[in-house]
C-alpha positions in Angstrom: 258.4 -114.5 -63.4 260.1 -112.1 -61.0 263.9 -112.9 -59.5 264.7 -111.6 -56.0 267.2 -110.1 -56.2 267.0 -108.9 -59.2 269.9 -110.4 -61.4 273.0 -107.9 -62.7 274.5 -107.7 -66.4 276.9 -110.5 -65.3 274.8 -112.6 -63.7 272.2 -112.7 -66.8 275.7 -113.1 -69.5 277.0 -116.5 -67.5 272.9 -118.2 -67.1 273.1 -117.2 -70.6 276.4 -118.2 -71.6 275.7 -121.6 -69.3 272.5 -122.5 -71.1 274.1 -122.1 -74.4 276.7 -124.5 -73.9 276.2 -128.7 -73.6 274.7 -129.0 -70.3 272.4 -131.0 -67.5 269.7 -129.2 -66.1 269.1 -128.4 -62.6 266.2 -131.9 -62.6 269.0 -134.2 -64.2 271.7 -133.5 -62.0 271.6 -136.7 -59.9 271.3 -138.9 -63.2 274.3 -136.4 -64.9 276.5 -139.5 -66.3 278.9 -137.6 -68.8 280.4 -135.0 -66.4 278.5 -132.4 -68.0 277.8 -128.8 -66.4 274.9 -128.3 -64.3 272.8 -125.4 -64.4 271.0 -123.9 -61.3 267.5 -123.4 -61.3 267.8 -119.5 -61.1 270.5 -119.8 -64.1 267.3 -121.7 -65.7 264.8 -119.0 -64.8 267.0 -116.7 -66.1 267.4 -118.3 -69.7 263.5 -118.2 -69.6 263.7 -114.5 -69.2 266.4 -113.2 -70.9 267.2 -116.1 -73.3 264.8 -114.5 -76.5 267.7 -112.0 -76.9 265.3 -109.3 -75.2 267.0 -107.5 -71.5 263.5 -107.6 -70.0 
């Protein structure tokens, strides 16, 4: 999976930092009843990428 553009040390600490905390994803944000946070897909790709503790 490739990002364009390619994210920055900040970007990759908040996905990171979004995804670790109580949240809704991206395909539940219409049905998001609690008020919760909603990530972005892109915060989601990056959690896929980055989220096994490994920079790339």
């Amino acid at each position: 999976m490739k990002l364009d553009p390619p994210p920055d040390l900040v970007e990759i600490a908040e996905a990171l930092d979004a995804m670790a905390k109580p949240h809704v994803g991206s395909g539940w944000a219409n049905l998001n009843f609690d008020g919760l946070p909603c990530t972005t897909p892109r915060q989601e790709a990056i959690w896929k990428i980055y989220g096994n503790g490994e920079l790339g």
